[in-house]
KOLMARPA-418643 format. One record per residue (C-alpha): residue number from 1; z, x, y. Coordinates in nm, 2 decimals. Layout:
BEGIN
+-----+--------+--------+--------+
| seq |      w |      u |      v |
+-----+--------+--------+--------+
| NUM |      Z |      X |      Y |
...
+-----+--------+--------+--------+
***
This chain:
BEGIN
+-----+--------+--------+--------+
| seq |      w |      u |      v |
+-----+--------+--------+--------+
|   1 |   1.53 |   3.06 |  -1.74 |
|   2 |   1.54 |   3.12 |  -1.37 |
|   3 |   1.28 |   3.34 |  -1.33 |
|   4 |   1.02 |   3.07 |  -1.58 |
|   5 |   1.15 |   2.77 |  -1.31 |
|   6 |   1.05 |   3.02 |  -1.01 |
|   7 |   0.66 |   3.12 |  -1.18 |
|   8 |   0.64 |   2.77 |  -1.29 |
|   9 |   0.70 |   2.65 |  -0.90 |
|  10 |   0.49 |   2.91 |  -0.79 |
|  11 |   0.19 |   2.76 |  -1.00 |
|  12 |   0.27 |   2.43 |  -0.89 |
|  13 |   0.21 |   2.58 |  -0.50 |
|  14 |  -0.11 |   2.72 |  -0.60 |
|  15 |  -0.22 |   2.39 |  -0.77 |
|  16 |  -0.13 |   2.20 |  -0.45 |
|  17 |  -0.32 |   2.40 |  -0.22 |
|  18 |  -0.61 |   2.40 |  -0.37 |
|  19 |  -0.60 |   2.04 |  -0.38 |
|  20 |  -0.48 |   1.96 |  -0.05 |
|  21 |  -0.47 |   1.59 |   0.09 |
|  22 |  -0.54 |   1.40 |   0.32 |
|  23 |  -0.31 |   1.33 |   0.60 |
|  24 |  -0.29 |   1.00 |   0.73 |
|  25 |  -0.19 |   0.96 |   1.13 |
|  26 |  -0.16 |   0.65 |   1.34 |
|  27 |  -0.46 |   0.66 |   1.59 |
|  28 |  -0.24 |   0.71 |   1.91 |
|  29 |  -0.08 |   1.05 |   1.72 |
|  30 |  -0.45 |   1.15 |   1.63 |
|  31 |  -0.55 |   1.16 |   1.99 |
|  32 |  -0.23 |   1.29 |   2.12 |
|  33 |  -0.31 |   1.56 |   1.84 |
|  34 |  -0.65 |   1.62 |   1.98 |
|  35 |  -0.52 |   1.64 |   2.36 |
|  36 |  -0.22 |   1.92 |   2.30 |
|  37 |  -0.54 |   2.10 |   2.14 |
|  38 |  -0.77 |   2.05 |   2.42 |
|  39 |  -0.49 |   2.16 |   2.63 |
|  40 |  -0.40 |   2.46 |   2.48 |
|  41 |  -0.03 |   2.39 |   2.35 |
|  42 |  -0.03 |   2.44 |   2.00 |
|  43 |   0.05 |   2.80 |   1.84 |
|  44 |  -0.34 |   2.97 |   1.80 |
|  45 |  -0.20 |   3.08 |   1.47 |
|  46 |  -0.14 |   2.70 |   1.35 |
|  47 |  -0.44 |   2.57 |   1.59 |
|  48 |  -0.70 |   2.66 |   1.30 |
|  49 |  -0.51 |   2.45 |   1.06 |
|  50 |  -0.48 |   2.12 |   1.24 |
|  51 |  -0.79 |   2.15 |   1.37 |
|  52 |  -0.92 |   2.13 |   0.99 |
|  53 |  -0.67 |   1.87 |   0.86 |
|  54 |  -0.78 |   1.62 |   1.18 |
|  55 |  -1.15 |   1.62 |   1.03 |
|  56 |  -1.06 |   1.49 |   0.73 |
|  57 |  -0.76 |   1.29 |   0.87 |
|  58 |  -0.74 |   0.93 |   0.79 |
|  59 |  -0.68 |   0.69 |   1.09 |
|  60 |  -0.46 |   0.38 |   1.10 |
|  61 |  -0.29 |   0.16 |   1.29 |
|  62 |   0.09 |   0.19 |   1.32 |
|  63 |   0.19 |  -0.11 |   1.13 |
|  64 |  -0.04 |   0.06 |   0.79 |
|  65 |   0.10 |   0.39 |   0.81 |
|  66 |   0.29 |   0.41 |   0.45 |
|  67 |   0.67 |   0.46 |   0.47 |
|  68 |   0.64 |   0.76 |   0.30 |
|  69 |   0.45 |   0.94 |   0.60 |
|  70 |   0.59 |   1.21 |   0.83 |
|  71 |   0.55 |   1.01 |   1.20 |
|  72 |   0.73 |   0.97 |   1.47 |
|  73 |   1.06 |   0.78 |   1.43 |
|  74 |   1.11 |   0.89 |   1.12 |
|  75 |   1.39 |   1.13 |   0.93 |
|  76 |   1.24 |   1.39 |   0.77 |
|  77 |   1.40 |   1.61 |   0.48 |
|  78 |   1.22 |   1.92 |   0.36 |
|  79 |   1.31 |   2.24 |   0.14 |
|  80 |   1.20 |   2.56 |   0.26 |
|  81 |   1.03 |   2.74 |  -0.08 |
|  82 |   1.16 |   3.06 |  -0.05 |
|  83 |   1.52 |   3.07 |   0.08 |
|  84 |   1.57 |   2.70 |  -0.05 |
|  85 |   1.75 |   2.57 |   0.21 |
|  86 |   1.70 |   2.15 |   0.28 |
|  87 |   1.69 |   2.11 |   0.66 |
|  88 |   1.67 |   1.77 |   0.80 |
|  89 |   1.44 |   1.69 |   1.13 |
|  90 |   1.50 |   1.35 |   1.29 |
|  91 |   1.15 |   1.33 |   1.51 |
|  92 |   1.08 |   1.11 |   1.84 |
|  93 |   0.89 |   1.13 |   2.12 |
|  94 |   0.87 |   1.43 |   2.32 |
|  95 |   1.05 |   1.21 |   2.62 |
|  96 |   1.32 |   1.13 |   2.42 |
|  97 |   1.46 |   1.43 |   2.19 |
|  98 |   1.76 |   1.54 |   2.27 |
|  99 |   1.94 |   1.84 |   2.08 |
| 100 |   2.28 |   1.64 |   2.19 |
| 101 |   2.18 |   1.37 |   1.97 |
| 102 |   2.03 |   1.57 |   1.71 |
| 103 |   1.66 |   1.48 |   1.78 |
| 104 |   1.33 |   1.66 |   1.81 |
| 105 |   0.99 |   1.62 |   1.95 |
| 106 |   0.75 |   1.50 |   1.71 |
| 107 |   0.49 |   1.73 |   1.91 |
| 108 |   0.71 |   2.06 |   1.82 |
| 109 |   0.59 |   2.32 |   1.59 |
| 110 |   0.79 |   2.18 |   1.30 |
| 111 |   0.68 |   1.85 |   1.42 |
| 112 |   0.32 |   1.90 |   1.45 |
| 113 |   0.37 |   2.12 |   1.08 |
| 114 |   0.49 |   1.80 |   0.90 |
| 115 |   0.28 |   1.52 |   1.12 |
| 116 |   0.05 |   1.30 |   0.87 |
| 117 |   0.20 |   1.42 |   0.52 |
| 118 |   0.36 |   1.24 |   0.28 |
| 119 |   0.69 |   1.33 |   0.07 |
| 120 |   0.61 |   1.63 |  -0.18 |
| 121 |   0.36 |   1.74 |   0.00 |
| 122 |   0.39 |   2.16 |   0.05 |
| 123 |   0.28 |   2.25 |   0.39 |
| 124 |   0.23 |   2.65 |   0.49 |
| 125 |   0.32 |   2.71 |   0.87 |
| 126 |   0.34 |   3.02 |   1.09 |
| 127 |   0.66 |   2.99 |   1.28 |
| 128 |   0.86 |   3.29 |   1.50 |
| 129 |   1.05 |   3.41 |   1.12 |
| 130 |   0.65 |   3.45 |   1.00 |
| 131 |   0.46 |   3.22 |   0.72 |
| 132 |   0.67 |   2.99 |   0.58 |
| 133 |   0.67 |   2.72 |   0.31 |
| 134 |   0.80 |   2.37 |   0.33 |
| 135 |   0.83 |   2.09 |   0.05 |
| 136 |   0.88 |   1.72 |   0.19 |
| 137 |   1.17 |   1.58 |   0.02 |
| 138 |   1.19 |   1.27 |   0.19 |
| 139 |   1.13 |   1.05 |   0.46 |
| 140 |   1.28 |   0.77 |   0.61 |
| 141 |   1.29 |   0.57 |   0.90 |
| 142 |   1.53 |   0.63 |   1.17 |
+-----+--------+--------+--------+
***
């Protein structure tokens, strides 16, 4: 039964890529997006995919963002697809996070790996452990 669940979730990843959405970003992130690019402070290996996701990112304003849209300010809960394990990412501004308090820049990788999607959205990022795989299991605002 296991082993059905895992194939089945693994079709499930292949249907979602190849139909990937939209993200949808506040139009102050979208040029703060566009500046760490210009200035060189995103991963190269991740640089390729945000460049692609900004041309077909949808621009708001703060007050239409949906609820249910990784931003700053929010609580974040996602499942890594391999190993399983839910982690939980409470994001603010880089001039505020504070490990003490349990935040995190909204501009680091995980940050700028989640920015613009919505909850079950599966987003593939290269982080220091290699490519991973992340579901968004919800989001909230802090």
């Amino acid at each position: 039964m296991e082993i059905i669940f895992k194939l089945n979730f693994i079709t499930f990843i292949m249907t979602t890529q190849e139909t990937k959405k939209q993200i949808i970003l506040t139009t102050g992130m979208f040029d703060i997006l566009k500046d760490q690019i210009r200035r060189k402070k995103i991963n190269p290996k991740n640089e390729g995919q945000i460049v692609s996701e900004l041309r077909t990112a949808k621009q708001v304003n703060r007050r239409d963002l949906p609820a249910n849209i990784v931003d700053v300010y929010k609580k974040v809960v996602v499942r890594e697809i391999n190993s399983g394990e839910a982690l939980t990412y409470l994001f603010v501004p880089a001039n505020v996070a504070r490990a003490k308090h349990g935040t995190i820049s909204i501009l680091s990788e995980v940050g700028l790996a989640l920015l613009g999607h919505e909850v079950d959205s599966i987003i593939e990022w290269h982080t220091e452990e290699g490519e991973k795989a992340f579901r968004i299991e919800e989001v909230s605002d802090l």
